[in-house]
C-alpha positions as CSV (number, residue, x, y, z in Angstrom):
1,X,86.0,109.7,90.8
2,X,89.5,108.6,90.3
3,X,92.2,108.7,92.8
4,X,94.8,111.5,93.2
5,X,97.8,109.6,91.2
6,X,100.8,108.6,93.4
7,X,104.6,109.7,93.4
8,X,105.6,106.9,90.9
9,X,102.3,106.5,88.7
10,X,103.3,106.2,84.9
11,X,106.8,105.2,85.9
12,X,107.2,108.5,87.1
13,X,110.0,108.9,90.3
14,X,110.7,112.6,91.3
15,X,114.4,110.5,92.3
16,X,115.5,109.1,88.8
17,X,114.6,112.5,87.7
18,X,116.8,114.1,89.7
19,X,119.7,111.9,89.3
20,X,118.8,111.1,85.6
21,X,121.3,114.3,84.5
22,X,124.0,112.3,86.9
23,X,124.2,108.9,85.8
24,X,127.5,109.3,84.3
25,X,129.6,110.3,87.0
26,X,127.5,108.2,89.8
27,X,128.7,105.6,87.7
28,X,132.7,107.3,87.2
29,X,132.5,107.2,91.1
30,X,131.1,104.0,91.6
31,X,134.3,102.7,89.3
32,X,136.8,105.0,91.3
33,X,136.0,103.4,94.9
34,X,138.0,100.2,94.6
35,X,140.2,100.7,97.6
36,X,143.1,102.3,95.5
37,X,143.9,105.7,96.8
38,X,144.7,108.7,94.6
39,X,148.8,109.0,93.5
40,X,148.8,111.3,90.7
41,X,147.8,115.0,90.8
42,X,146.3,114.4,87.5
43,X,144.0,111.6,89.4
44,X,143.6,114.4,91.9
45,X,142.0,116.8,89.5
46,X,140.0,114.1,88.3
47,X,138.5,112.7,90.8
48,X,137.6,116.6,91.9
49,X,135.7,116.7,89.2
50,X,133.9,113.2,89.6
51,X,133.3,114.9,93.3
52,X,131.8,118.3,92.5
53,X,129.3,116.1,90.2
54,X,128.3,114.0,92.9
55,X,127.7,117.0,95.7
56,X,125.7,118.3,92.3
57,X,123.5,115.4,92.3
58,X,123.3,115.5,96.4
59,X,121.6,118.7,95.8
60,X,119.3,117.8,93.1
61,X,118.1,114.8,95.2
62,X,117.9,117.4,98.1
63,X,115.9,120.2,95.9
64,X,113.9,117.4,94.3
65,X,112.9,115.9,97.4
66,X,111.7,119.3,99.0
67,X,109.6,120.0,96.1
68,X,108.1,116.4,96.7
69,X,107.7,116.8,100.3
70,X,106.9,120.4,101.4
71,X,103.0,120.6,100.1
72,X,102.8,117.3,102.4
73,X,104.7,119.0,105.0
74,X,102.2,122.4,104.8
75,X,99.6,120.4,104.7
76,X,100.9,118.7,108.4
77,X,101.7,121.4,109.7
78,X,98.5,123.7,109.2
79,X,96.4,120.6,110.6
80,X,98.5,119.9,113.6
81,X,98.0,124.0,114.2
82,X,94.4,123.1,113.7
83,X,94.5,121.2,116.5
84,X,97.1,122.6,119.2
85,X,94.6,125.0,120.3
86,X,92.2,122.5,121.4
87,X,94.8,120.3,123.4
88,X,96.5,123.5,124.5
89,X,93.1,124.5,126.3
90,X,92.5,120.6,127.4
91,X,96.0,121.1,129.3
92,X,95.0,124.4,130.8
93,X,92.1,122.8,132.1
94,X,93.8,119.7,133.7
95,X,96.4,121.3,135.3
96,X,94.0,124.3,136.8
97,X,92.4,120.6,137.8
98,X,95.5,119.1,139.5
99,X,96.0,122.8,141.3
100,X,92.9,122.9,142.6
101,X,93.4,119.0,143.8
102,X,97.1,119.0,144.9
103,X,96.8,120.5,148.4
104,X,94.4,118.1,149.9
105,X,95.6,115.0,148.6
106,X,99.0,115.7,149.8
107,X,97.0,116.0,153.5
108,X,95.1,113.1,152.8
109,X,97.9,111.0,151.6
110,X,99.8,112.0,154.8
111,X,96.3,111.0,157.1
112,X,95.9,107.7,155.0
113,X,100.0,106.8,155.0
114,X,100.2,107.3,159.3
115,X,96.7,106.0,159.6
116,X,98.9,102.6,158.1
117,X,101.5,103.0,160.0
118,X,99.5,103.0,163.4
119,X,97.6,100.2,162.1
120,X,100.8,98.4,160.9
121,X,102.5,98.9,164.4
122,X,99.0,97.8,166.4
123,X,98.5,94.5,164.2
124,X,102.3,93.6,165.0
125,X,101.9,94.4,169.2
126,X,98.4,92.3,169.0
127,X,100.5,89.6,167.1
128,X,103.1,89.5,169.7
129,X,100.5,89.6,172.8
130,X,98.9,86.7,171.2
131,X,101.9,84.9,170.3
132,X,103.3,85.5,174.2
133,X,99.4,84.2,175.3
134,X,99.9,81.4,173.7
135,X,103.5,80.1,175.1
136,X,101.9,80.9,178.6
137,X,99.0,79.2,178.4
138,X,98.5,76.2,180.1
139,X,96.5,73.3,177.6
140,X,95.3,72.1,180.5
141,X,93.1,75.1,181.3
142,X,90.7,75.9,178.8
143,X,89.8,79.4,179.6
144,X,93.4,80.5,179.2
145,X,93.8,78.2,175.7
146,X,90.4,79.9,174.6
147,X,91.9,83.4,175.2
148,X,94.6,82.9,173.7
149,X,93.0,81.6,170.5
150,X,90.9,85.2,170.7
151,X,93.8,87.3,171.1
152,X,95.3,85.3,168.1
153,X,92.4,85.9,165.6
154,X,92.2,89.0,167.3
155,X,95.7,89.5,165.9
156,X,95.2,88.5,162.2
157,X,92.1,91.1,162.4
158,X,94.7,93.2,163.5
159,X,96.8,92.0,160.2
160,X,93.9,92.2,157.7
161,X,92.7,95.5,158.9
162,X,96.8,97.1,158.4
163,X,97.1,95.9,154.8
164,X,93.2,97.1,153.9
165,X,95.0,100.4,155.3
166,X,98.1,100.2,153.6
167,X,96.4,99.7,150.0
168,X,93.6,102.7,150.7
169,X,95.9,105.2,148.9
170,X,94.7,108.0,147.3
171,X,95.1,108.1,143.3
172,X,96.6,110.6,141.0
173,X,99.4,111.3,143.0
174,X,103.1,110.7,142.1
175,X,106.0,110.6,143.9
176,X,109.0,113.3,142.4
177,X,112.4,112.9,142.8
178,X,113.8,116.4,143.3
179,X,116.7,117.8,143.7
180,X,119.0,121.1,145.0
181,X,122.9,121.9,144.8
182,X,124.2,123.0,147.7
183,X,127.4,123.5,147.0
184,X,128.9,123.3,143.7
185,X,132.1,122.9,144.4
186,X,131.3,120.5,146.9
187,X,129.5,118.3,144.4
188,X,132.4,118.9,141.3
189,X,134.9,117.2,143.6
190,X,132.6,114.4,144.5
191,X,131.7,113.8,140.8
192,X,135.9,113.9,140.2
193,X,136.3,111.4,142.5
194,X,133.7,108.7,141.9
195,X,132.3,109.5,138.0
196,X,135.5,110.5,136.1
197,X,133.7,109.2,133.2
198,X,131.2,112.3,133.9
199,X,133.5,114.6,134.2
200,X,135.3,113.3,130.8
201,X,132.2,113.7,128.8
202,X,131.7,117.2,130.0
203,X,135.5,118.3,129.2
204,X,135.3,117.0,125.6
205,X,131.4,117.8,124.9
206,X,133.1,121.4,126.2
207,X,135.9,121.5,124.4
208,X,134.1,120.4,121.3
209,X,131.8,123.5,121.4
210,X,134.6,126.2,122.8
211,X,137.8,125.3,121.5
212,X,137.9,128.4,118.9
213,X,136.6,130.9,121.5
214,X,138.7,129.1,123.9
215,X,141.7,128.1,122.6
216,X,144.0,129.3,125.1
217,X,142.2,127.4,127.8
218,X,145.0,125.3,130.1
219,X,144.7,121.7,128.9
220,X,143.6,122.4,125.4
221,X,145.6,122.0,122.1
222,X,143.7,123.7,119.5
223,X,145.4,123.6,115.7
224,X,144.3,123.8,112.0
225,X,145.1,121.3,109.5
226,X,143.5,121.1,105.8
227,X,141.4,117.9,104.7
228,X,139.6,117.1,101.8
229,X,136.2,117.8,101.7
């Protein structure tokens, strides 16, 4: 069997045919942009006219294009819908999974984290006896010297048995940053004072959206100008 032909095949480019009809005044623009700006009004009308062909052939690279690329973009779509149903009930099932789960490995986690800690704090009291043991002990008595070598490798027991506990974590846990306000206003002046920037973004990113609805707001010049377009 042979292969579905390509966009392209025979010389064929959905593109050139679109802009074929356009050539001329792609071309008439192309000239026009040499960094001298318009004078005249009869320049004016004609470089309108060089511009409605240009948006012309925007839209006939725009149409072509979507006649190209929408039987690709059915064809996604319906197999990532063929799909989503199985990873929708996959999700289902792990996080029915991770409820089921979530209440005892917080407890453990909490049992295993001060079961560390007491073992931390025991290996560093058995270090310190030892260490003390050692400064008393007289090397000419051996019993005392032989103590206090036990209590030292006592000690290190003590060391290696804290960090066994301190790794023994249990997995699939994660820790969450969260988060409540409190007080709004509380936190707006505190944001004023040390993220201006922040505050900035927000006015203008506001501004930007509201300024017709808004434009009597205090601090906000609103005005129309024309522009070429």
């Amino acid at each position: 069997m042979n292969a579905p032909a390509a966009i392209g095949h025979n010389g064929f480019d959905p593109i050139d045919e679109a802009l074929a009809p356009f050539g001329d005044v792609i071309s008439e623009a192309e000239s026009w942009l040499d960094g001298q700006k318009v004078e005249t009004e009869g320049q004016m009308k004609a470089a309108d006219v060089l511009l409605k062909g240009i948006k012309a052939a925007r839209k006939a690279v725009d149409d072509a294009r979507d006649a190209s690329t929408k039987p690709l973009h059915e064809v996604w779509k319906a197999e990532v819908a063929r799909w989503k149903p199985t990873q929708d009930d996959l999700d289902r099932l792990a996080k029915g999974l991770v409820s089921l789960l979530d209440d005892f490995k917080r407890k453990l986690a909490a049992e295993k984290a001060e079961a560390a800690r007491k073992a931390e704090a025991e290996a560093w009291e058995k270090t310190r006896a030892a260490q003390e043991a050692a400064r008393l002990a007289d090397a000419g008595n051996i019993e005392a010297t032989r103590a206090a070598a036990a209590a030292m490798e006592e000690a290190e027991a003590a060391q290696q048995a804290a960090m066994a506990a301190g790794k023994d974590t249990v997995k699939g846990l994660r820790t969450v940053t969260k988060y409540e306000v409190t007080d709004h206003r509380a936190l707006l002046n505190w944001i004023a004072k040390n993220d201006r920037d922040a505050i900035t973004d927000f006015i203008n990113d506001w501004a930007r959206k509201e300024h017709k609805a808004r434009a009597n707001a205090d601090g906000l010049r609103v005005w129309t100008e024309k522009e070429a377009f």
